[in-house]
Each structure stands twice: as C-alpha cells, then as structure tokens.
BAZA-851813 format. One record per residue: residue in one letter; x, y, z of N, C-alpha, C in turn. Coordinates in pm, whole numbers, padded with zeros to 5 digits, always signed. Example, Ala and Ser with C-alpha at 12.3 -4.5 7.8 and 13.67 -1.06 7.14 Angstrom:
2
A+01319-00569+00780+01230-00450+00780+01320-00330+00780 S+01285-00225+00708+01367-00106+00714+01290+00003+00787 
***
This chain:
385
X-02277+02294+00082-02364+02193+00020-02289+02060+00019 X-02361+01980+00118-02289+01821+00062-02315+01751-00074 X-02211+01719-00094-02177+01616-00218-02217+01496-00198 X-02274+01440-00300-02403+01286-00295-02281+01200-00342 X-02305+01094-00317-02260+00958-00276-02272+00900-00438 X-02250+00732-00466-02276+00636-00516-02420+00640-00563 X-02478+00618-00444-02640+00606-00443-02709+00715-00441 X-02654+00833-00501-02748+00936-00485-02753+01051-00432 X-02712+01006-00246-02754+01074-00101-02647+01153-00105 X-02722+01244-00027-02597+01339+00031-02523+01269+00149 X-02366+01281+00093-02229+01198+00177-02302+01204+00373 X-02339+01321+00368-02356+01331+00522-02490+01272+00571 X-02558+01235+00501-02680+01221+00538-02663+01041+00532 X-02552+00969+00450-02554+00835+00444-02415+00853+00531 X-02356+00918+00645-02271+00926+00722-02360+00872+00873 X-02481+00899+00865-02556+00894+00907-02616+00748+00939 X-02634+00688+00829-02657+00570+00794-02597+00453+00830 X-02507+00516+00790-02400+00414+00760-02320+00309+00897 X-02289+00442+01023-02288+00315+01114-02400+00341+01197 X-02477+00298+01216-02630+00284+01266-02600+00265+01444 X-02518+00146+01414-02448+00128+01576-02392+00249+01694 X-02303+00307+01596-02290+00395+01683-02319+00522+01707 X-02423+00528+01572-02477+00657+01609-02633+00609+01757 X-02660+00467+01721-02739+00406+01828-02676+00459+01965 X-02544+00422+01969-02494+00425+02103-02427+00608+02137 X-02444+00649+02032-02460+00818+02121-02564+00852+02176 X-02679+00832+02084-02777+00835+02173-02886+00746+02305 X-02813+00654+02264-02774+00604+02432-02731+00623+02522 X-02610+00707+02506-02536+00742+02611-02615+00857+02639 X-02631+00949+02557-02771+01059+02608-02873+01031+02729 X-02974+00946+02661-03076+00923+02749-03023+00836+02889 X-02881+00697+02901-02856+00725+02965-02831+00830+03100 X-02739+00962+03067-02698+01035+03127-02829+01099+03172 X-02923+01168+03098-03052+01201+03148-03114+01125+03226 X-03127+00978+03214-03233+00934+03318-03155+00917+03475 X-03062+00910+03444-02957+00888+03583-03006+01056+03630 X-02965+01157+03588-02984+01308+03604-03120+01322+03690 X-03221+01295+03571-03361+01294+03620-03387+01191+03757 X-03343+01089+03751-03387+01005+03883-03295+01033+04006 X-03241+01113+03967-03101+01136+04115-03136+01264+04151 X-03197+01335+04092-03286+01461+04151-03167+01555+04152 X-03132+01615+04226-03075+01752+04276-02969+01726+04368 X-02944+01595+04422-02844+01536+04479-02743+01464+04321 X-02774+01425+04259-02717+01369+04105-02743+01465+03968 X-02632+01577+03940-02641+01564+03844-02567+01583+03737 X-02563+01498+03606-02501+01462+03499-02540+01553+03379 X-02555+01668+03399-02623+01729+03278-02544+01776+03175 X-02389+01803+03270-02277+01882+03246-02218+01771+03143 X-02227+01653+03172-02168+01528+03109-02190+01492+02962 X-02315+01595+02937-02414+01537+02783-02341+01634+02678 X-02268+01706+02746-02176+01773+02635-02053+01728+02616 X-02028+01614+02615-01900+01519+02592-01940+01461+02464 X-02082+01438+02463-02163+01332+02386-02157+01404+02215 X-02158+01505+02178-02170+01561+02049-01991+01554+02027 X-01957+01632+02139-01789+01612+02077-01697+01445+02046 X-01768+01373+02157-01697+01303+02122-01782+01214+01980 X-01842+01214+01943-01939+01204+01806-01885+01243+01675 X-01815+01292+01682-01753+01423+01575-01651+01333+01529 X-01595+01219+01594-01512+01146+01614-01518+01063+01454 X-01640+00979+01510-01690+00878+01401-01810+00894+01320 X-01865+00999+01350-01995+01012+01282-01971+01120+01171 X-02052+01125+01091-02122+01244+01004-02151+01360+01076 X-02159+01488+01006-02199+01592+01050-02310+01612+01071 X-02428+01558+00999-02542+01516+01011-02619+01496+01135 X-02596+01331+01109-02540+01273+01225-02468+01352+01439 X-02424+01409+01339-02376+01452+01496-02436+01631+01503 X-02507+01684+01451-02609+01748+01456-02755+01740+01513 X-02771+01578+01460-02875+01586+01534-02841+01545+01702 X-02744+01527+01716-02631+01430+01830-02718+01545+01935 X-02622+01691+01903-02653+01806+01940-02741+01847+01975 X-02885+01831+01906-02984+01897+01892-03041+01808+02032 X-03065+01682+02012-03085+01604+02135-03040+01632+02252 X-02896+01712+02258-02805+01724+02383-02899+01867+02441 X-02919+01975+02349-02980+02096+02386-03086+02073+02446 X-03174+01943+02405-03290+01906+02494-03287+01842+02610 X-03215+01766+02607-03178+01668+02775-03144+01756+02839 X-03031+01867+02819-02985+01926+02903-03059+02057+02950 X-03188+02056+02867-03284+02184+02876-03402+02091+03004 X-03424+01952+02941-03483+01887+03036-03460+01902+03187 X-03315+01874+03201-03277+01812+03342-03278+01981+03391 X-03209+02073+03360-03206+02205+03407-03335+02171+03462 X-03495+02210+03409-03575+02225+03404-03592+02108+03568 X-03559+02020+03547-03640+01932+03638-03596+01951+03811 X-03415+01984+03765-03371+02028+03855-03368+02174+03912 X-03478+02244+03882-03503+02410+03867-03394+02477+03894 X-03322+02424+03759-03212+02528+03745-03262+02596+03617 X-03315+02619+03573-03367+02703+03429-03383+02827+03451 X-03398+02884+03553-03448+03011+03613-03318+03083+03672 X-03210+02995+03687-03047+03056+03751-02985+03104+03648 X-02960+03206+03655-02840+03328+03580-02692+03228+03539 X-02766+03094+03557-02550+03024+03502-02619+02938+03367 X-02772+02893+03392-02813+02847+03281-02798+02913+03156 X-02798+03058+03115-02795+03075+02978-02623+03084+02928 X-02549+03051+03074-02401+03004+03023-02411+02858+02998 X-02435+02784+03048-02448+02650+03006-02529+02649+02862 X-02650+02647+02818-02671+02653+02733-02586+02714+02591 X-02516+02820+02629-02423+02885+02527-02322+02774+02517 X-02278+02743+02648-02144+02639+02598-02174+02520+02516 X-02326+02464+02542-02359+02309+02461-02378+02387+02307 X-02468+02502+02289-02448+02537+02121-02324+02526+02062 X-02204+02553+02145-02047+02645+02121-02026+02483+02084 X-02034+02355+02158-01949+02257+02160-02033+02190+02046 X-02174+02252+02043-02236+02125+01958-02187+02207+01769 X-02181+02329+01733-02106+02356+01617-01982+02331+01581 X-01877+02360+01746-01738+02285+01701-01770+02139+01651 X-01867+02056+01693-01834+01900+01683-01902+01924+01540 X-02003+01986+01513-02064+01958+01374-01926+01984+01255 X-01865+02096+01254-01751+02148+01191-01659+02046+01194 X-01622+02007+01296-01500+01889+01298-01521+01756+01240 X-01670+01719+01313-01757+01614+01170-01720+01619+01065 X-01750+01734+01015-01765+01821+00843-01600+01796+00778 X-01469+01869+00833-01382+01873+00837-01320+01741+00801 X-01342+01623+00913-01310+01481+00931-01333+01402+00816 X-01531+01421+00760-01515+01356+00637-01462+01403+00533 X-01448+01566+00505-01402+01651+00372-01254+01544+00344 X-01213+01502+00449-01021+01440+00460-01049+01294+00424 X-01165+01241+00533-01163+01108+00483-01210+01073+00313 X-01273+01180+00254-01258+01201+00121-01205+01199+00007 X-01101+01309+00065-00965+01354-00043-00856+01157+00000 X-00860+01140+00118-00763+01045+00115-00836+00932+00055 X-00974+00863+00047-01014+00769-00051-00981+00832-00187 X-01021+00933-00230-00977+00957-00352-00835+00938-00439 X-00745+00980-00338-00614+00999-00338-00603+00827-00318 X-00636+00743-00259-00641+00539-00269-00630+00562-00428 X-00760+00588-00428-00823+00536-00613-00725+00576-00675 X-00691+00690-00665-00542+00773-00812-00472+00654-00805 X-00411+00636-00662-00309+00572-00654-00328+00409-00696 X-00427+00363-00666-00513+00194-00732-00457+00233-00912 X-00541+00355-00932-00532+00331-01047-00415+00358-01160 X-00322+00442-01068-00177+00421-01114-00087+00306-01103 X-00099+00228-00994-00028+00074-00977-00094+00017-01100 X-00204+00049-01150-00247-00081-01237-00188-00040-01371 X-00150+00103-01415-00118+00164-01509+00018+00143-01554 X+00071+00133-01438+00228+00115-01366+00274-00060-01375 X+00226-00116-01301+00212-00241-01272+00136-00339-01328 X+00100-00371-01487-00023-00424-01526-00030-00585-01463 X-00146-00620-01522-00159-00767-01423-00059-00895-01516 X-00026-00957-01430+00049-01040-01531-00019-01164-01556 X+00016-01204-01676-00128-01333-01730-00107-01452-01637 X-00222-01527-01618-00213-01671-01504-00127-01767-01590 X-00078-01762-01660+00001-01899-01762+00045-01808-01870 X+00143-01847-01888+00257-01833-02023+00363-01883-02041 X+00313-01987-02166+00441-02090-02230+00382-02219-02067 X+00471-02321-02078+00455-02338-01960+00469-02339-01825 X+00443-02212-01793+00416-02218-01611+00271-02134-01603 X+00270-02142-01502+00158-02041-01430+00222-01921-01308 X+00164-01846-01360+00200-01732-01256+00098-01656-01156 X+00140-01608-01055+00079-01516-00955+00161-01427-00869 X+00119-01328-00871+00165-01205-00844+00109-01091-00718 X+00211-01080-00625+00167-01028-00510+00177-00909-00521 X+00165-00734-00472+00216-00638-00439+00156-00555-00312 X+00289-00553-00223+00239-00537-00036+00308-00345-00056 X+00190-00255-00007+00272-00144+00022+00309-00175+00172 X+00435-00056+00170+00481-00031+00359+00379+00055+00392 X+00342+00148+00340+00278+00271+00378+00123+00178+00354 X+00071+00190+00466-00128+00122+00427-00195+00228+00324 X-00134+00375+00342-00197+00485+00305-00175+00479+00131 X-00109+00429+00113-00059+00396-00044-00068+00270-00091 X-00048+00303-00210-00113+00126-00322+00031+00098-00385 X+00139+00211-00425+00228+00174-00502+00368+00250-00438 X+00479+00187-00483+00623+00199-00471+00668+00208-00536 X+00837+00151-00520+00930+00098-00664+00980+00023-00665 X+00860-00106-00644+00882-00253-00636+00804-00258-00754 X+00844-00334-00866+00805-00390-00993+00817-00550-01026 X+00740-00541-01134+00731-00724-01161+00654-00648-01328 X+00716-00767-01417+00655-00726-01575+00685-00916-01625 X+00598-00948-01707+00659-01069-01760+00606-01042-01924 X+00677-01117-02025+00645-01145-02177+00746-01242-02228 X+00721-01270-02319+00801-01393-02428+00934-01353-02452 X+01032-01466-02448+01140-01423-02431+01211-01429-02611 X+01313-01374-02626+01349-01374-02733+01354-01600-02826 X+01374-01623-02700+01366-01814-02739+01244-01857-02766 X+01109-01798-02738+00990-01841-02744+00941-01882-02639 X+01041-01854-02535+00945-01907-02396+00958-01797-02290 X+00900-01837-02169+00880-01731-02047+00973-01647-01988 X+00958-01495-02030+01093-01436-01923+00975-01313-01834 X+01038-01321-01718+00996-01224-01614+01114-01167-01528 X+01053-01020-01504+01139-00900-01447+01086-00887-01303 X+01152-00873-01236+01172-00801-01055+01258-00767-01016 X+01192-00623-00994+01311-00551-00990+01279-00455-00862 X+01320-00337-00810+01324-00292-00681+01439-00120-00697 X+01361-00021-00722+01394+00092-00757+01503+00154-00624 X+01619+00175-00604+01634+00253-00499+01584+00388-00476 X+01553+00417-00313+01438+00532-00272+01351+00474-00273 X+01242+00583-00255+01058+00571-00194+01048+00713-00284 X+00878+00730-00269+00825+00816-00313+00774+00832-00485 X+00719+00917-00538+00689+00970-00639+00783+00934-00735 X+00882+00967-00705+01021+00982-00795+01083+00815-00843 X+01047+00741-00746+01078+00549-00715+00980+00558-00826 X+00863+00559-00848+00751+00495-00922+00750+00533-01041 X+00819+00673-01058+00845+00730-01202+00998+00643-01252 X+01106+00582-01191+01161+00542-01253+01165+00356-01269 X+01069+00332-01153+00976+00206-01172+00940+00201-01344 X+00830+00328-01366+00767+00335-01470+00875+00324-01601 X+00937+00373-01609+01065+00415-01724+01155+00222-01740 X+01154+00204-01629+01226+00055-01651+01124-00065-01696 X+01000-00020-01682+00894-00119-01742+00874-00100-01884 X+00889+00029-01916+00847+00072-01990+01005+00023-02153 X+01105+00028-02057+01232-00039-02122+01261-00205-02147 X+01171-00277-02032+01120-00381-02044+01035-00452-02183 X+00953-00398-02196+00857-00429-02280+00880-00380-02384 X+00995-00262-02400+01051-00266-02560+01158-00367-02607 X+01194-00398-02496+01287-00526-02517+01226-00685-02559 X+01062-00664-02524+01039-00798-02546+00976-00800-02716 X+00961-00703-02735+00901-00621-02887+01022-00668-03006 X+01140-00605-02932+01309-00630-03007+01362-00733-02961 X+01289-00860-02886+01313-00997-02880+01459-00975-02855 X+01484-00869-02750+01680-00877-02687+01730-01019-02639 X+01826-01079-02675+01839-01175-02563+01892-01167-02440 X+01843-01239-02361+01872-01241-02203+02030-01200-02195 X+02127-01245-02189+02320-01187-02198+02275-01009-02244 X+02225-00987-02342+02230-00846-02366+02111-00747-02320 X+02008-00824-02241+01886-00755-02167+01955-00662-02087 X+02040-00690-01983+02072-00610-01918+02107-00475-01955 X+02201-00456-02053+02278-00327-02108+02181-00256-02135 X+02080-00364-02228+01989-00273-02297+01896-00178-02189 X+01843-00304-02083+01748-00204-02009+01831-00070-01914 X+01984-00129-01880+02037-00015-01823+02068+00138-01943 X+02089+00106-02052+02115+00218-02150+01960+00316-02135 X+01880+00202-02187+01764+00279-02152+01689+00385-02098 X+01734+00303-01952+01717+00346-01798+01776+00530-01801 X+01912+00514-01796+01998+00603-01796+01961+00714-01924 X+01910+00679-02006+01887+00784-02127+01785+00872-02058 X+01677+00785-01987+01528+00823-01983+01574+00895-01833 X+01652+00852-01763+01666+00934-01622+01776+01049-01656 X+01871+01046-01774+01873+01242-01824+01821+01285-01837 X+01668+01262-01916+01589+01347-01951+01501+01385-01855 X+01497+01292-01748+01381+01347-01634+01468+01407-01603 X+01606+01458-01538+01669+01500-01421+01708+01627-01575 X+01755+01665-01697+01721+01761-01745+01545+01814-01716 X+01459+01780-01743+01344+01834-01710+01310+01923-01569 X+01346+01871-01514+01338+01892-01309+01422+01999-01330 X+01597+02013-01382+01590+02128-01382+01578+02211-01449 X+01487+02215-01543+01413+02306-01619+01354+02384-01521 X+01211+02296-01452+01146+02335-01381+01183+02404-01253 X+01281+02314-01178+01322+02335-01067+01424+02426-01102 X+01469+02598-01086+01619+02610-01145+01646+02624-00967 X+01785+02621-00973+01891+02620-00838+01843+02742-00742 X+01714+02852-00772+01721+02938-00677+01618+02881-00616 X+01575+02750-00670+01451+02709-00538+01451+02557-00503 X+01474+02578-00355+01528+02393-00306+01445+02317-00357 X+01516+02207-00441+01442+02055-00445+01342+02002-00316 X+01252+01987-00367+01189+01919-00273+01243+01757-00251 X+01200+01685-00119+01273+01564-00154+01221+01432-00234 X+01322+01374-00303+01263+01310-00397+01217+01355-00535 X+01264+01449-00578+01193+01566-00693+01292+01539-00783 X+01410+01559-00726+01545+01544-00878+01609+01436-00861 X+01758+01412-00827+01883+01345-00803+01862+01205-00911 X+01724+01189-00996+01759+01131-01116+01830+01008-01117 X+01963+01087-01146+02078+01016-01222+02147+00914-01093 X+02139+00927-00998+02175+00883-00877+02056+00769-00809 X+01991+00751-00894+01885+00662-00900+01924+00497-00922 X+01868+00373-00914+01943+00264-00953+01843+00135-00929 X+01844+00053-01003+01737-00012-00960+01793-00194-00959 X+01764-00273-00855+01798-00423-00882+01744-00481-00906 X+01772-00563-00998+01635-00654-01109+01737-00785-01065 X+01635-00900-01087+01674-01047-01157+01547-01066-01311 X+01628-01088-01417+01537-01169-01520+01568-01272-01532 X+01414-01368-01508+01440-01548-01556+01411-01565-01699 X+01429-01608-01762+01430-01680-01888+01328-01839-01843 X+01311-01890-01924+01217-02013-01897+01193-02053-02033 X+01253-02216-02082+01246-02240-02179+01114-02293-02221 X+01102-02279-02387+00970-02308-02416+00894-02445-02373 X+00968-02530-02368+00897-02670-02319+00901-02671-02166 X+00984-02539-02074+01001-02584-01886+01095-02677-01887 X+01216-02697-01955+01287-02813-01897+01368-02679-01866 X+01384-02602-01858+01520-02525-01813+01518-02371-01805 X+01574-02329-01683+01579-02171-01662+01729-02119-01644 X+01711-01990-01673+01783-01884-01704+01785-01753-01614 X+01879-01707-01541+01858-01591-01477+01989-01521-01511 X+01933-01397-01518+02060-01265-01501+02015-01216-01381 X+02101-01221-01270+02059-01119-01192+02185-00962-01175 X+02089-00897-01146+02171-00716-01140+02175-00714-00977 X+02232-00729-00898+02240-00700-00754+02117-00770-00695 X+02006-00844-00667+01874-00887-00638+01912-00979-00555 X+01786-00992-00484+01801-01092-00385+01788-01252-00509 X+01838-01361-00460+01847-01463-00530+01721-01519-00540 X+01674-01577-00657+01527-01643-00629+01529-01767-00567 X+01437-01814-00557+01358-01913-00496+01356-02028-00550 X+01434-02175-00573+01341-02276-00615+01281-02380-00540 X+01128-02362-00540+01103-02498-00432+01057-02621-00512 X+01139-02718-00461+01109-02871-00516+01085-02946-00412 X+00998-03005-00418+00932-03092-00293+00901-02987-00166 X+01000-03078-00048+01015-03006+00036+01139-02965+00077 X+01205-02881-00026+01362-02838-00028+01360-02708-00115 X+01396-02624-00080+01401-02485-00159+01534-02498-00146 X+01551-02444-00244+01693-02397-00350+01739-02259-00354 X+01844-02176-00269+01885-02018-00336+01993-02036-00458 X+01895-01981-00535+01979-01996-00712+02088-01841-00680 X+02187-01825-00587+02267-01705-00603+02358-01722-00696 X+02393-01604-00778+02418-01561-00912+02582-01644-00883 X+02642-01691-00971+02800-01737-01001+02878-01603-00970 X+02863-01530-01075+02922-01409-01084+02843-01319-01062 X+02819-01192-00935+02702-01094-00896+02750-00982-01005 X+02673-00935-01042+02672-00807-01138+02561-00690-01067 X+02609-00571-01118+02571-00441-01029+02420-00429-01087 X+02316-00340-00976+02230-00351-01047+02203-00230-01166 X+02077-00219-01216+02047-00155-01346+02102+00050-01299 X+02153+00094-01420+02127+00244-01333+02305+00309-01362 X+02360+00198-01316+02509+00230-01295+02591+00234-01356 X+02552+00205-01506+02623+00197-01675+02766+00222-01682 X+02827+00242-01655+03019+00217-01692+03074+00140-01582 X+03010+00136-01446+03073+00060-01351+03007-00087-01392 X+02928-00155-01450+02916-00268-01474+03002-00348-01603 X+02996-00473-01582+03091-00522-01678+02977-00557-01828 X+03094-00581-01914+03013-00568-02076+02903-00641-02103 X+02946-00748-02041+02916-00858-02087+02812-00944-01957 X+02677-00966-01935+02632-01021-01796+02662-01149-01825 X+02624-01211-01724+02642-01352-01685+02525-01380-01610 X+02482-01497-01728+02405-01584-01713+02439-01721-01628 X+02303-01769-01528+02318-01884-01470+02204-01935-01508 X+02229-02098-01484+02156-02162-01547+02114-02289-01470 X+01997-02303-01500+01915-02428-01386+01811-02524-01433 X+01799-02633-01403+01712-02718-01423+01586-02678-01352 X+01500-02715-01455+01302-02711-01392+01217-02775-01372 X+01188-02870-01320+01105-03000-01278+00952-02992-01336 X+00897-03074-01373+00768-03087-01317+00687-03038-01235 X+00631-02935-01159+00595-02929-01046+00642-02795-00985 X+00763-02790-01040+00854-02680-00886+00838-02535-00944 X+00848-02496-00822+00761-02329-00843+00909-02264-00789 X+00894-02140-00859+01032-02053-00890+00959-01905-00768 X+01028-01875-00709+00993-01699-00593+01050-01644-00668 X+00999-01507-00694+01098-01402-00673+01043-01301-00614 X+01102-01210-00546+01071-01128-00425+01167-01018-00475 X+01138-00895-00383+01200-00761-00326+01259-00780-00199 X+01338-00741-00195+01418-00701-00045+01347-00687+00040 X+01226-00626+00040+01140-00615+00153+01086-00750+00254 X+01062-00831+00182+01085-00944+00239+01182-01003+00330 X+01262-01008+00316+01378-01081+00405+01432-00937+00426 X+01404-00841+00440+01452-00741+00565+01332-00653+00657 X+01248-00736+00647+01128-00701+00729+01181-00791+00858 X+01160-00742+01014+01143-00729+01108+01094-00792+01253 X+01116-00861+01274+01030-00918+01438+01004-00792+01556 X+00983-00793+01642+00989-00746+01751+01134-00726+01829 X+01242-00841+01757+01347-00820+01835+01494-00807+01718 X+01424-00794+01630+01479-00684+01537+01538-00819+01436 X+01500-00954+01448+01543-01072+01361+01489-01022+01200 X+01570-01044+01124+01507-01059+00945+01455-01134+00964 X+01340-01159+00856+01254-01251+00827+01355-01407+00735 X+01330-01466+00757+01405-01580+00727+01300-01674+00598 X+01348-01634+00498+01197-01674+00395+01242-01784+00373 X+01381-01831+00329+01445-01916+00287+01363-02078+00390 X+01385-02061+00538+01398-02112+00634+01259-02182+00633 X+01166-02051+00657+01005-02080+00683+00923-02154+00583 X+00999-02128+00395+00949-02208+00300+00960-02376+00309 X+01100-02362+00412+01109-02510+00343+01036-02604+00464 X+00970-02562+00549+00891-02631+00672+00750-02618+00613 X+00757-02575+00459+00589-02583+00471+00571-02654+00341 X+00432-02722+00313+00421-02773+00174+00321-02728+00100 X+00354-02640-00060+00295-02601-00091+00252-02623-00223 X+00114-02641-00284+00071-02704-00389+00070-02582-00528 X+00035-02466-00502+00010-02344-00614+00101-02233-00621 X+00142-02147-00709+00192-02000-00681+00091-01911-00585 X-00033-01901-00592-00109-01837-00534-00157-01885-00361 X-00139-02002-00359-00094-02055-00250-00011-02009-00164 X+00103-02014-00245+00237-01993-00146+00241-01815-00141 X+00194-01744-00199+00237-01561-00193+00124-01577-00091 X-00038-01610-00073-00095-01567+00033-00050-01624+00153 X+00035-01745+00198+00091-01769+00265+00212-01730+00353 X+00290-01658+00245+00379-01558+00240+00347-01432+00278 X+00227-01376+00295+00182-01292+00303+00118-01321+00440 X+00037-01389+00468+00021-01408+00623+00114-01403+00749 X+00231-01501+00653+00329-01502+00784+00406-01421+00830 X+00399-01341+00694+00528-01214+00685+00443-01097+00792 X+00332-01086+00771+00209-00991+00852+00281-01036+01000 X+00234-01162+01032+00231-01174+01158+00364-01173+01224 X+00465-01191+01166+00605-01200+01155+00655-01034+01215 X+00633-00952+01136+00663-00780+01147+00559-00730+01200 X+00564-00758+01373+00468-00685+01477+00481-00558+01487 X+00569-00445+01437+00546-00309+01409+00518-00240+01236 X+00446-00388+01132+00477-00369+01005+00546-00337+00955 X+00527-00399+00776+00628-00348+00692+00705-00247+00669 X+00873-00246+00711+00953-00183+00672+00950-00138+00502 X+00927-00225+00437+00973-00129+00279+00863-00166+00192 X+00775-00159+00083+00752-00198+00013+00794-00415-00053 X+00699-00432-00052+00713-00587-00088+00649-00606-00281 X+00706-00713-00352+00696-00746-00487+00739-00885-00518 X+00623-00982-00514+00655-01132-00540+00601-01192-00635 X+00664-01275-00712+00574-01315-00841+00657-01456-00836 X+00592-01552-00816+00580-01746-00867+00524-01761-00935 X+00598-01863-01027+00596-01939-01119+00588-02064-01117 X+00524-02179-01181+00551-02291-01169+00523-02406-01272 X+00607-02453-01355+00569-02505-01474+00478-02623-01428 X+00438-02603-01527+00318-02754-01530+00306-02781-01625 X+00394-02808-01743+00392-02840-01882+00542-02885-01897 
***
C-alpha cells in the first residue's frame, strides 16, 4: 500500500505527476519506436527496442508511472508482432514473457528507488532539524553590530557537522561570539559540537570573563566527554569493536576563537584556542588579527597554559569582523591550490555581513571544482553603532 503525500495522494500516483515531462517523453519514445516498426514493415523492426522503455523509466519515474510505462509497452509490442505476423510464431509467447519479466522488474525498482528516495528526505529533515537544535539561529544585531551566519556541509547528503558558531552578551555588556571546529566528522563531531555549545551558553548565564572563558569551556568540555566515553563503554564493552566514530571521546578536541565586542563597538577582544585568525575588513584592506601568543585548542586541559591571552583591536565604524572554519582556506582548486580567502576579500568591496558570506559562498563553490573538502562555519559581524 502506498503512503499519501502532503496533499493527500498516494506518493506513487503524484510520482506520476510530478514530472509530467518525462513521463511525456517515455511515452514518446514508445509510439516513436512503434510507428517506425509499423511503417518499416517486416524489413524494420524495433519491437525488441520498447523493452528498454519501462526499464529505463524505473530510473526517474514512479512505480505507477512506470506501470502504466509497461502496460503501453505490452501493447505496441502486441501491435507490431501482430502487424508484422509474428503473433502466430512459437518465439512470440517468449517475447511477450520477457516484456512482463522486464516490465515488473522496472515496476519493483521504481517502488524500491522511491521507498530510498524517502528514507533519505526524511533522514534531510532529522538532520535540518538537528542543526537547528544544535546550531540555533543567531540574532541579526546585538549590542552594536549586526550579524549573519553561514553553515556549508561537505557531504550534500547532510545538513550538519562539527563546525559551530553560538553568540550572547558578554560578561562587559557587550557582544561575544564562538567558532569553533570539532576535530573528526560524523555523529560523534556533532555530539561534542553539542556539549561545547551547550558549555558556551552556561558561561554566558555565569557572565565568565573572556581570560577565563577558555578553562571554563575546556573543563567543561572534558567533564562532559568522560561521561560520554564512560557511557560508550558501558554500552560498547571491549568484546564488541567500536564502530567508527562511536568512542575515543577523550581524544576529541575542538578549535574555537571567542570575540568579545565592546558595548559601544569601539573595541574587540579575541581569545583564540588554535583557530584560524579572523577577519577584519576595513575599506578595501582586510586585516589577519593572528593571536600574539597561539594557545592550544579546547579539549587538551593540562597541556594548555593557565592563564589565555587575550588580543586586542580597534573597531571602526563600518568594518565587518569573518570568522570561519578551516574548511575554508583548505578547500581546493583543481590543481590542488588552498583557497586564498585572505587574498580574494581584499579585491572585492563589500557593503553587509550577508553580503559578503553569500559571496563567499559563491566563490568558494566555484573555486573547489571537485567540492567541499570539510564542512564550512562563518559568521560576520559588523558594528554600526
């Protein structure tokens, strides 16, 4: 029994519907092949050919759809027999057997094709609706700047990674935002994505200040990734292999930069944990704000030093702050060049945050002619107050 749609219909019956075109052009190619058959007489014939027409149908169509594909094929090809008095030869009720045989495989494979194209829209939505759960939206303005916020999967088949972005009020009363970049892929990236957001936003609750954000979110981090990697092996005990990506926990690590942004925009603040350096563009001159002193990123708790280090920067009027994931500037050409973000920003002029990420986003597309290598996470800022 098919399962009904949005509107009602049964999935296969608006499979049907739905591309009109080419279910037009199967049966075109049908009557095609028949009238060529029929007008070429007994010197021409294509009858053998009309059983390509349901299989290859099965392709893009509905089961429906390519049922009736079938049902049409049993007739042309009952036609032309007929015209070409072959209906009466002992090979016809083999031919006929083979167009039923090909026209149920194609209906089944139809059937099959959408049951998948199914489960994998469904499996989109989980995943839509875990990035948003994961990833909430971050507000267009707070304090003064304005913000906008990109997130590019590598995989098309997926919505989310362990590329993160979180922003809230900083312990000073003005703007701080997180980007950060989980090491690994998979299930396991997004669960400890989740755990560092989630350490985030208790920090903005306990108004931490920026010098002691770091510890805090790494203590955090590290508490909450014993308890997953105790849990796993609860579940998992040692007589049955980890799947990959399932445990190693503690061996987990993630690189953040947090900006600070004072309440009036005359001045910013960054800690960065291992991250790529942000972005400042003023006019037509971008700025890499790289850290004085680099500090390790989040994850790695006794190998980092006590105390972070803060750098500190002036904020214009006008000038919009990047921050990005690695994925960016190690995405790809054809001849194996990084992407050069630094380079390409400062040849262009740009008026908005939302401006410059879809821009960023175009070029980077056309830039990585075998697509994205890793997961991408960009969020600009730009005071206007």
């Amino acid at each position: 029994m098919e399962s009904s749609g949005a509107d009602g219909q049964p999935v296969g019956w608006r499979s049907l519907k739905s591309p009109p075109i080419l279910f037009a052009l199967a049966v075109a190619a049908l009557v095609l092949l028949l009238a060529v058959d029929l007008a070429g007489g007994r010197a021409i014939r294509l009858a053998g050919l009309m059983v390509a027409v349901p299989a290859l149908s099965a392709v893009f169509l509905g089961p429906v759809a390519v049922l009736v594909i079938a049902v049409l094929t049993i007739g042309g090809i009952t036609w032309a027999s007929d015209d070409n008095a072959a209906i009466t030869t002992a090979n016809f009720p083999v031919v006929m057997a083979t167009v039923l045989l090909v026209g149920v495989a194609s209906v089944l494979a139809a059937r099959t094709r959408q049951r998948r194209e199914r489960q994998l829209a469904q499996a989109r939505k989980v995943a839509e609706v875990s990035q948003r759960a994961v990833l909430r939206p971050l507000p267009d303005r707070l304090g003064p700047v304005t913000i906008s916020s990109m997130y590019l999967a590598a995989d098309e088949e997926a919505a989310i990674g362990g590329d993160l972005y979180a922003a809230g009020v900083s312990d000073r009363g003005g703007t701080r935002v997180l980007v950060g970049d989980v090491q690994g892929k998979g299930l396991a990236a997004v669960e400890v994505a989740g755990l560092l957001l989630s350490a985030f936003r208790r920090s903005v609750r306990a108004r931490v200040s920026l010098p002691a954000l770091p510890g805090f979110l790494d203590r955090g981090l590290r508490a909450d990734l014993i308890d997953l990697e105790d849990d796993t092996d609860l579940c998992a005990p040692d007589t049955r292999p980890h799947l990959p990506g399932e445990s190693d926990y503690l061996e987990r690590f993630v690189t953040a930069v947090v900006v600070d942004i004072a309440a009036d925009g005359s001045g910013l603040r960054i800690a960065n944990c291992g991250h790529p350096p942000p972005l400042l563009i003023r006019g037509g001159t971008v700025h890499q704000l790289f850290p004085e002193l680099p500090d390790l990123p989040l994850g790695l708790g006794d190998l980092a030093r006590p105390d972070q280090h803060i750098d500190a920067h002036d904020l214009a009027l006008g000038d919009i702050l990047l921050l990005y994931t690695d994925g960016v500037i190690e995405a790809r050409d054809a001849d194996g060049a990084f992407y050069p973000l630094a380079d390409r920003l400062a040849d262009w002029t740009r008026d908005t945050p939302e401006a410059l990420l879809e821009d960023i986003r175009a070029d980077l597309l056309r830039y990585s002619a075998s697509g994205l290598g890793d997961d991408i996470a960009m969020v600009a800022l730009q005071r206007v107050t």
